[in-house]
LOZADREN-323269 format. One record per residue: residue number from 0; x, z, y of N, C-alpha, C in turn. Coordinates in steps of 0.1 Angstrom, whole numbers. Each point is the difference from the previous one (the first is absolute). Example, Ala and Ser with C-alpha at 12.3 -4.5 7.8 and 13.67 -1.06 7.14 Angstrom:
BEGIN
[node 0, [132, 78, -57], [-9, 0, 12], [9, 0, 12]],
[node 1, [-4, -7, 11], [9, 0, 11], [-8, 8, 11]],
***
This chain:
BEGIN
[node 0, [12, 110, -38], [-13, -4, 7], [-6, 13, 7]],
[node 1, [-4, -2, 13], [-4, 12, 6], [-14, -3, 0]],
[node 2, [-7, 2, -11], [-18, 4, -3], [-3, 7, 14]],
[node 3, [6, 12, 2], [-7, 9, 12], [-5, -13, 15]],
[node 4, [16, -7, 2], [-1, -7, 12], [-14, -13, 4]],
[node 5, [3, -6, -17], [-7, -11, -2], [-17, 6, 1]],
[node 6, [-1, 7, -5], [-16, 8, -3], [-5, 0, 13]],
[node 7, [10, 9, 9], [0, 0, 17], [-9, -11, 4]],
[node 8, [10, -14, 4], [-2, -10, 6], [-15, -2, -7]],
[node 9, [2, 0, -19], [-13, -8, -5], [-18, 8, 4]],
[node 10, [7, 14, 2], [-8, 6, 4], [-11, 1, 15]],
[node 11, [9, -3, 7], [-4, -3, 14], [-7, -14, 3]],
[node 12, [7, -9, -3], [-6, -12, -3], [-15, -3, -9]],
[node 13, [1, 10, -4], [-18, 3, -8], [-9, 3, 8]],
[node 14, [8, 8, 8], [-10, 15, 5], [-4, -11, 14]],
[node 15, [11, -10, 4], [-6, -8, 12], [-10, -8, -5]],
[node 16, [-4, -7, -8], [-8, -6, -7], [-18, 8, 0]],
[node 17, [0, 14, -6], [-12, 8, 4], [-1, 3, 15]],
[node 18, [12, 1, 11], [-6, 2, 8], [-7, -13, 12]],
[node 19, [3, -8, -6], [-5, -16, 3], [-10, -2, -8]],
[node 20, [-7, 3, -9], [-7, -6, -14], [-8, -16, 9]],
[node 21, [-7, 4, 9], [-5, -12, 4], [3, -15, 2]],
[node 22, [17, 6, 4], [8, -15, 11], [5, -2, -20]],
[node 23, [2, 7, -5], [11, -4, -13], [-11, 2, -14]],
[node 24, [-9, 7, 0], [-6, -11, -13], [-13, -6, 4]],
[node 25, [-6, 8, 6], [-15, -5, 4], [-2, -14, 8]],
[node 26, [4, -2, 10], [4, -13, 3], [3, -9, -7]],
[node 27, [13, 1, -8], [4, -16, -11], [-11, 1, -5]],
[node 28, [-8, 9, -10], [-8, 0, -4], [-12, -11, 2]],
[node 29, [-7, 9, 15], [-11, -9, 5], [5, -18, 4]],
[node 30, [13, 6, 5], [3, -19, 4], [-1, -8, -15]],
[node 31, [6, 2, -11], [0, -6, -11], [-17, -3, -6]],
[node 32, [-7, 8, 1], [-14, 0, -2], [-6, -10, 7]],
[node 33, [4, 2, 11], [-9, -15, 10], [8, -13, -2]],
[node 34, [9, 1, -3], [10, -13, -6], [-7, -10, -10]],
[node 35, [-5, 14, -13], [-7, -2, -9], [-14, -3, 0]],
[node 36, [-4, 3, 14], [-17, -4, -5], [1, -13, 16]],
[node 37, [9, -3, 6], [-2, -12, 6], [8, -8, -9]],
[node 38, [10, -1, -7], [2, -6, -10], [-8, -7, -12]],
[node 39, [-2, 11, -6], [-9, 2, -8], [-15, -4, -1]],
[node 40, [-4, -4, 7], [-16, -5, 7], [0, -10, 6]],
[node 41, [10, -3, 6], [3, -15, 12], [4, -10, -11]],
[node 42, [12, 5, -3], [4, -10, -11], [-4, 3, -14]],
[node 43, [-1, 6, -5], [-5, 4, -11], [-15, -8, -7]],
[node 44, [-7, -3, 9], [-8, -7, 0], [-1, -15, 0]],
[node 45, [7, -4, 6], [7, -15, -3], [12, 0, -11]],
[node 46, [6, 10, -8], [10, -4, -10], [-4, 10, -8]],
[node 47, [-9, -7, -11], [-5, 12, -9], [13, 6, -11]],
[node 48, [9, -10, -5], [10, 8, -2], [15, -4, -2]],
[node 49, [8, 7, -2], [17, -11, -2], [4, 5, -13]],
[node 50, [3, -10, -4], [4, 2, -16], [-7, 7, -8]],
[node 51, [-8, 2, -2], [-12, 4, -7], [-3, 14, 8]],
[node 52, [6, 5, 7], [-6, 11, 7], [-5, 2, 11]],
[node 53, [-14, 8, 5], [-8, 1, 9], [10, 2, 13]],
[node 54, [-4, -7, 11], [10, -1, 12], [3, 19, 8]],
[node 55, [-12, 3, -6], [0, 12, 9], [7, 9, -7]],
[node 56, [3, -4, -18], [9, 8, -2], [15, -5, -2]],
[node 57, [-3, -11, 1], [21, -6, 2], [5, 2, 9]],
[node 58, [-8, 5, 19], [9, 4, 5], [2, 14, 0]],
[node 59, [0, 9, -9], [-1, 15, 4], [14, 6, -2]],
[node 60, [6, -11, -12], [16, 5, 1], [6, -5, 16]],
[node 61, [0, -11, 1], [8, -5, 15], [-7, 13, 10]],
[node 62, [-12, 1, 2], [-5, 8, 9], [10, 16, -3]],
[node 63, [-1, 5, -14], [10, 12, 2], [13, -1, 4]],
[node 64, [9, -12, -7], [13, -5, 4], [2, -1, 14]],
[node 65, [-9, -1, 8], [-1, -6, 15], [3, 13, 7]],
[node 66, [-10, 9, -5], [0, 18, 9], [17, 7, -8]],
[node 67, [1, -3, -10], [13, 9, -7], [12, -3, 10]],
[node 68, [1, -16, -3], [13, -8, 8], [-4, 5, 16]],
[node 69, [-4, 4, 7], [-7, -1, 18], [5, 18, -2]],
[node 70, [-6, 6, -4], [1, 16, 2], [13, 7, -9]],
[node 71, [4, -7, -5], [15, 2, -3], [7, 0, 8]],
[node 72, [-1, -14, 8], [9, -3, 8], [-3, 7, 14]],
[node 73, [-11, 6, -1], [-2, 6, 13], [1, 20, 0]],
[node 74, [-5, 3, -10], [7, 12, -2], [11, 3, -6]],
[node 75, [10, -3, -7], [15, -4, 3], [3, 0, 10]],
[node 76, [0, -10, 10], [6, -7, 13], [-2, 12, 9]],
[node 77, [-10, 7, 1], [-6, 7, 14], [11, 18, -9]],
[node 78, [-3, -1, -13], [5, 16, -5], [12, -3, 4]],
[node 79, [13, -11, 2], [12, 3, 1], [1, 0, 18]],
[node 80, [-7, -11, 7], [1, -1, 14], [-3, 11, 7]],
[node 81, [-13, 12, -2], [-2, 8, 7], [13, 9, 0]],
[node 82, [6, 4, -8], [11, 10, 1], [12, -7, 9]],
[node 83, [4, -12, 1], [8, -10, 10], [-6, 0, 12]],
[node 84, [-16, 0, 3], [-4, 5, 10], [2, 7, 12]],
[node 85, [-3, 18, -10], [-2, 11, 10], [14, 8, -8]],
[node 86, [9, -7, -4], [19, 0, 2], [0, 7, -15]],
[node 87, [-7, 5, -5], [-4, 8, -15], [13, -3, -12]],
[node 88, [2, -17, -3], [3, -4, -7], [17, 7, 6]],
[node 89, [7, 4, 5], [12, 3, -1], [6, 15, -4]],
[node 90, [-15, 6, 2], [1, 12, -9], [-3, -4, -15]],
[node 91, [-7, -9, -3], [1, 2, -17], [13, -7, 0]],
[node 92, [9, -7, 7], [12, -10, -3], [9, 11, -5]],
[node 93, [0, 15, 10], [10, 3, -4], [-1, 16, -11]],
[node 94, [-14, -2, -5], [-5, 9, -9], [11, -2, -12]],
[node 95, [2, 9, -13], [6, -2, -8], [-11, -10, -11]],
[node 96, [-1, -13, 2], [-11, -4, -9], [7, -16, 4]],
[node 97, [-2, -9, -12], [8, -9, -3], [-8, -10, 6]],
[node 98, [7, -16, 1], [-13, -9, 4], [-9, -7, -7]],
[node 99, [3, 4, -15], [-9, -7, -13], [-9, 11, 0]],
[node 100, [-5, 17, 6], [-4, 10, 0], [-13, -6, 10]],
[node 101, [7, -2, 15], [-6, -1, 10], [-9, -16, -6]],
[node 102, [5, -9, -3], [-8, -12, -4], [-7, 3, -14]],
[node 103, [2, 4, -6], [-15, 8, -16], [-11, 7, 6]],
[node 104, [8, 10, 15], [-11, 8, 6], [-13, -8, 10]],
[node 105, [7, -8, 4], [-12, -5, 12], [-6, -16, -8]],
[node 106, [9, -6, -11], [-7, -11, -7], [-11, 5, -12]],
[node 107, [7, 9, -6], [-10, 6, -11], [-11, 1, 4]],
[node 108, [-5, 11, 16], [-7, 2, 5], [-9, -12, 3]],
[node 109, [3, -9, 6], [-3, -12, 1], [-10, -8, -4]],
[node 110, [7, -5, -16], [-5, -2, -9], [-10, 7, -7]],
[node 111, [0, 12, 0], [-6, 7, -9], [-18, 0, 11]],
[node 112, [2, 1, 13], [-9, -2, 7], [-7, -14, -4]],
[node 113, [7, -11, 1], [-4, -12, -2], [-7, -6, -10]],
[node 114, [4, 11, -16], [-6, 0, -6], [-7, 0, -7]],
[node 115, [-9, 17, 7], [-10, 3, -1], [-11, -6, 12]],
[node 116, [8, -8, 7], [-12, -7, 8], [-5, -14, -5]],
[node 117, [4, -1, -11], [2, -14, -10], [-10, 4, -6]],
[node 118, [0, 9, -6], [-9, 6, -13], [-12, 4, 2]],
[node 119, [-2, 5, 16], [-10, 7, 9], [-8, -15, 5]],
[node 120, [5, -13, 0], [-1, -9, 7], [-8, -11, -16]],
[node 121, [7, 2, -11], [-2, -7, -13], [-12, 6, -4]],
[node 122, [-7, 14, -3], [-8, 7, 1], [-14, -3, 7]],
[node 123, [4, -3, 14], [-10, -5, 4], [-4, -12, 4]],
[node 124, [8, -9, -2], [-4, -17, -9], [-10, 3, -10]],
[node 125, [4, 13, -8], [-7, -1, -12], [-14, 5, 0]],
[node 126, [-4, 3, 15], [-14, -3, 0], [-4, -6, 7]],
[node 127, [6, -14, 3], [-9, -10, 4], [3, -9, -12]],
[node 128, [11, -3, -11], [3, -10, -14], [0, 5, -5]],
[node 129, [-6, -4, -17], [8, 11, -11], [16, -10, 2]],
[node 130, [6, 10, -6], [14, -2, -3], [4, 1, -14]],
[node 131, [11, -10, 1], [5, 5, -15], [16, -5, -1]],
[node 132, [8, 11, -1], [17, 3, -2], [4, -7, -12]],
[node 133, [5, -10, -5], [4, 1, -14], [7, 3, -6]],
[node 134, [12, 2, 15], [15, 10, -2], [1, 10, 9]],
[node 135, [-3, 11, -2], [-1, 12, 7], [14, 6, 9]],
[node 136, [8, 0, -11], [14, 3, -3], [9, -11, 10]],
[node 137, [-3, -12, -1], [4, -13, 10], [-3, -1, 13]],
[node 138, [-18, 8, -2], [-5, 1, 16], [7, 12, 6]],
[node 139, [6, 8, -9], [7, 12, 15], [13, 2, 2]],
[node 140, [5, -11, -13], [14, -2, 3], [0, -10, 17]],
[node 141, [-9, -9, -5], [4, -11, 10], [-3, 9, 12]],
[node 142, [-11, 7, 3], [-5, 8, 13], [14, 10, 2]],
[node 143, [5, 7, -6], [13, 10, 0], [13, -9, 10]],
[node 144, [-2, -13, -8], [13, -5, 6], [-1, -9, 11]],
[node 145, [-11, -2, 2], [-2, -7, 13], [-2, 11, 13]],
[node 146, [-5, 13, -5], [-3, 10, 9], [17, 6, 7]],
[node 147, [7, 2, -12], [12, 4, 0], [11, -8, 6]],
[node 148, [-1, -15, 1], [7, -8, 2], [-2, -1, 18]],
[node 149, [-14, -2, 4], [-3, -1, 9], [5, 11, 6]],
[node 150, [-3, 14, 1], [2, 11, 3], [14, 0, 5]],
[node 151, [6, -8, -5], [17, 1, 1], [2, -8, 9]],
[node 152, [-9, -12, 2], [5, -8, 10], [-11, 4, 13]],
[node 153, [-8, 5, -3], [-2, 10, 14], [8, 6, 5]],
[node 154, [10, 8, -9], [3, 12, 5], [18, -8, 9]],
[node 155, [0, -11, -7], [13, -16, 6], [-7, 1, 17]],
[node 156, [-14, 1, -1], [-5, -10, 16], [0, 14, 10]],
[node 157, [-4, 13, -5], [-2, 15, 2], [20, 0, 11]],
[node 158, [5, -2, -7], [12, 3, 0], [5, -13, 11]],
[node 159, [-5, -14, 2], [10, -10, 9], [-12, 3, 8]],
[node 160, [-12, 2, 0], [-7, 2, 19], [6, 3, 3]],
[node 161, [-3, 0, 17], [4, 11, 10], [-8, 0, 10]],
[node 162, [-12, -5, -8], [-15, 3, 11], [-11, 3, -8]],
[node 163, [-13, -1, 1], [-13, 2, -5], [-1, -11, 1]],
[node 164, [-1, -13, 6], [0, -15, -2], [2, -2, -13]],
[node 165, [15, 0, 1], [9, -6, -11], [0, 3, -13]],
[node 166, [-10, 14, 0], [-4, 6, -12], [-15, -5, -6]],
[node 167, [-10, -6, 8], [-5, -11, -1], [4, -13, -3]],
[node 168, [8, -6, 1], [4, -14, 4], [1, -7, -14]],
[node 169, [9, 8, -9], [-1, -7, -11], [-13, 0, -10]],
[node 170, [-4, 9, -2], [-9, 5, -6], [-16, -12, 5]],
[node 171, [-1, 1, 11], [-10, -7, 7], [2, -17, 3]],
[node 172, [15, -3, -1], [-1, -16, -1], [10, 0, -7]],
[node 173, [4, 3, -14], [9, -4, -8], [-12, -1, -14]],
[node 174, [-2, 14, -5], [-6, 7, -7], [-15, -1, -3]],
[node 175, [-8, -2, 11], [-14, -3, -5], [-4, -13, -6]],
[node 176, [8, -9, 15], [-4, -14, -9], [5, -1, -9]],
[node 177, [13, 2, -6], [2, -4, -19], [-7, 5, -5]],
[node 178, [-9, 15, 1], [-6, 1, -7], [-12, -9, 0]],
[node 179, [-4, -2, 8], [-16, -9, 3], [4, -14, -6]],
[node 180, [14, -4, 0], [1, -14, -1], [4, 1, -18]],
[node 181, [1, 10, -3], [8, 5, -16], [-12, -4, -9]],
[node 182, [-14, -1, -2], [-5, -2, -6], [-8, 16, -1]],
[node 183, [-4, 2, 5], [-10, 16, 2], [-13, -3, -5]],
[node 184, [-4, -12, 14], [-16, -5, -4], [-2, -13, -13]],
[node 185, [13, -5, -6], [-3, -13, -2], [11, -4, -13]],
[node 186, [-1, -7, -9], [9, -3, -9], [10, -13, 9]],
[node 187, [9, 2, -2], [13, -9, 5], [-1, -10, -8]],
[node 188, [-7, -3, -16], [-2, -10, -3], [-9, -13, 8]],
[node 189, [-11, 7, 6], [-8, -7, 5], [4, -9, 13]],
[node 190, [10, 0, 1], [7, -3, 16], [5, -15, -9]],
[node 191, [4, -10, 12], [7, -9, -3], [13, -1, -5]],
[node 192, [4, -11, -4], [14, 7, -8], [11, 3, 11]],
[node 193, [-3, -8, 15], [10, 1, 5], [-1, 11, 10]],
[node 194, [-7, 8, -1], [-3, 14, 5], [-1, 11, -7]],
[node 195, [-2, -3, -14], [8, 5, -12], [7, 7, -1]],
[node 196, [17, -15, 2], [9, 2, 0], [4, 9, 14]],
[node 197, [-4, -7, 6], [4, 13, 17], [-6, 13, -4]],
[node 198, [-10, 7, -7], [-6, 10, 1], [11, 11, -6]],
[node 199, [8, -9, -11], [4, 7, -16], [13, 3, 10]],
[node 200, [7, 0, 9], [7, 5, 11], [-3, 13, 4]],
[node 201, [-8, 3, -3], [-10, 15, 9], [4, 6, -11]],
[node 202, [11, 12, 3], [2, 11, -12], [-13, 6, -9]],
[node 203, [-10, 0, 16], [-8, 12, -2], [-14, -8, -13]],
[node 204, [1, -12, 2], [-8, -7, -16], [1, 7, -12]],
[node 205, [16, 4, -1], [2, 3, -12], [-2, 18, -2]],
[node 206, [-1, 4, 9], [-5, 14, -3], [-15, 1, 0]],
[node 207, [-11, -9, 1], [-12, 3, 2], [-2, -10, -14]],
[node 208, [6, -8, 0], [-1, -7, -10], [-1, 10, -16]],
[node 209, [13, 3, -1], [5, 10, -11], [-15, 11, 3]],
[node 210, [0, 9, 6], [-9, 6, 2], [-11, -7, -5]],
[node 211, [-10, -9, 2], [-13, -6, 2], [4, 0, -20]],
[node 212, [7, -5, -1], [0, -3, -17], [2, 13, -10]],
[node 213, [1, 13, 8], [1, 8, -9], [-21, 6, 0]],
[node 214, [-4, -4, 11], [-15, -2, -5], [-8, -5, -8]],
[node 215, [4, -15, 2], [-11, -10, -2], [14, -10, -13]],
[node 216, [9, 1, 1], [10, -12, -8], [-2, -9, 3]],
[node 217, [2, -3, 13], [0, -13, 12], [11, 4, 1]],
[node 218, [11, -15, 6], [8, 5, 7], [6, -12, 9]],
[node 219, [5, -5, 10], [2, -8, 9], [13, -3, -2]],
[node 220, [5, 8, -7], [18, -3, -4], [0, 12, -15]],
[node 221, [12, 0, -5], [6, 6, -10], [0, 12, 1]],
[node 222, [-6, 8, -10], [6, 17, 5], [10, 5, 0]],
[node 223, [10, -8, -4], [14, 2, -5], [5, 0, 17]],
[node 224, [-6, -14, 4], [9, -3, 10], [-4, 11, 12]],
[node 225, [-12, 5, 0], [-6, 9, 7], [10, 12, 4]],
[node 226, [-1, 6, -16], [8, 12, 2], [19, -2, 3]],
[node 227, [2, -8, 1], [15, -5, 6], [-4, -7, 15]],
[node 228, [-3, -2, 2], [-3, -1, 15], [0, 14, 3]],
[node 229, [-13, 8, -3], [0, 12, 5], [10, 10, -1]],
[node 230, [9, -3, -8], [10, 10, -5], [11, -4, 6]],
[node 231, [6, -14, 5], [8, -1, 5], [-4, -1, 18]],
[node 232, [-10, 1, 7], [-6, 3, 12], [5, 18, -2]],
[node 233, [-3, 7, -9], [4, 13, 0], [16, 2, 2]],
[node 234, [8, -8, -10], [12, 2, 3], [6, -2, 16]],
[node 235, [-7, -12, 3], [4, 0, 12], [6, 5, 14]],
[node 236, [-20, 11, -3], [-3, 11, 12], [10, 11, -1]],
[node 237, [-1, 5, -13], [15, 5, -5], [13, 5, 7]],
[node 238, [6, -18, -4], [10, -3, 6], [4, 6, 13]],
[node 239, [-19, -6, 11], [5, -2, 18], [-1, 17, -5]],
[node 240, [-7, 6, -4], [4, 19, 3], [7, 2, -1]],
[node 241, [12, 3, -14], [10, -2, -2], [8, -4, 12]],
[node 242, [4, -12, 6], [6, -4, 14], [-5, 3, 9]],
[node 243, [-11, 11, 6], [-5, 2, 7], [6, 18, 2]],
[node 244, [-4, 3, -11], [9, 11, 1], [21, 5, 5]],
[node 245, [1, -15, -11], [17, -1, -1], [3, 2, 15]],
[node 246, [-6, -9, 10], [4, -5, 10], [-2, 11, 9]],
[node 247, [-14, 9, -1], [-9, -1, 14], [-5, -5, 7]],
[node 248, [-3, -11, -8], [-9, -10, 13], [-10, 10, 6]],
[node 249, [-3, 1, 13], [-16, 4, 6], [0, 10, -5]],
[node 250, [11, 9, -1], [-1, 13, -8], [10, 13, 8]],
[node 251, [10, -10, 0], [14, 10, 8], [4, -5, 15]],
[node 252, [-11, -12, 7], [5, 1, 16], [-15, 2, 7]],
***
């Protein structure tokens, strides 16, 4: 393992993060905040609570799930594209540094960004609700592997653009609505059965889901089934890097 190489990549990818602080935490930030108090106040006032808990604090997990999954996929995606860009990526191609090196350096990064903008974002829910974790250890597993999982499949969409569009495209009509349609603002029980059943299709249920229950011990599905969805959504992203590398797709022409 080449520590020096990986540090490299993980390191730069930090240092772009402070020299943005605004666009990459300050922003999610404030947008998640007004989510929260138009949320929170509009509806919140007509549904005093879901399942025994106050509305304004049942959505605060979906609300962090919402910024982790979106800025994963957007800082991943943009840290592998810029170097494919301005031609960069074919000097690290033929650096002495492996492709499980190059993908730990720009996902770790990633993730590790994502977060702490989770925690930065959960924090300040927590002064507008009290809050209360019941599984501490569940809440950062599940935030770790959704951050990391995501991160990876940014770094899938980073890698097949071949525009600034395209690097939008999924993210902005694949990606937000499952999350919005995932159950963020709302329990999936409460829906009809036969929208229910169409909802429980939406991967993204079962990560906000799993998450929401290491809060409150709600949960919209099984935690079992949660963390295998999410774990096999991981294997996945995996995989396409893995063949993504084998091949060269968007990498060697």
């Amino acid at each position: 393992m080449n520590y020096r190489a990986v540090g490299a990549i993980y390191k730069f990818e930090m240092a772009r993060t402070w020299r943005t602080l605004l666009q990459s935490i300050v922003s999610p930030v404030v947008s998640t905040s007004l989510y929260f108090v138009v949320f929170g106040a509009a509806i919140g006032s007509r549904i005093t609570s879901v399942e025994g808990v106050s509305y304004g604090t049942f959505i605060v997990p979906g609300l962090v799930m919402l910024s982790v999954l979106t800025q994963s996929i957007a800082n991943a995606s943009f840290g592998i594209y810029f170097p494919k860009f301005v031609g960069t990526i074919y000097e690290l191609l033929s650096a002495p540094v492996s492709y499980f090196e190059i993908v730990l350096g720009y996902v770790g990064a990633a993730a590790t960004k994502s977060i702490v903008l989770g925690l930065i974002i959960l924090a300040t829910a927590g002064l507008f609700v009290p809050l209360q974790i019941h599984h501490p250890v569940w809440m950062l597993t599940f935030l770790v592997l959704t951050a990391v999982t995501f991160s990876l499949f940014g770094f899938i969409i980073g890698i097949w653009a071949d525009g600034f569009e395209k690097l939008q495209m999924i993210p902005m009509l694949v990606v937000t609505p499952l999350t919005f349609l995932g159950g963020s603002f709302y329990s999936v029980n409460m829906l009809p059965s036969g929208w229910r059943t169409l909802t429980l299709l939406n991967p993204v249920v079962y990560l906000i889901s799993g998450f929401r229950w290491s809060f409150y011990e709600i949960a919209d599905v099984s935690v079992g089934l949660s963390i295998a969805i999410t774990l096999s959504f991981l294997a996945l992203c995996m995989i396409a890097v893995w063949w993504i590398f084998k091949t060269g797709y968007r990498l060697k022409n």
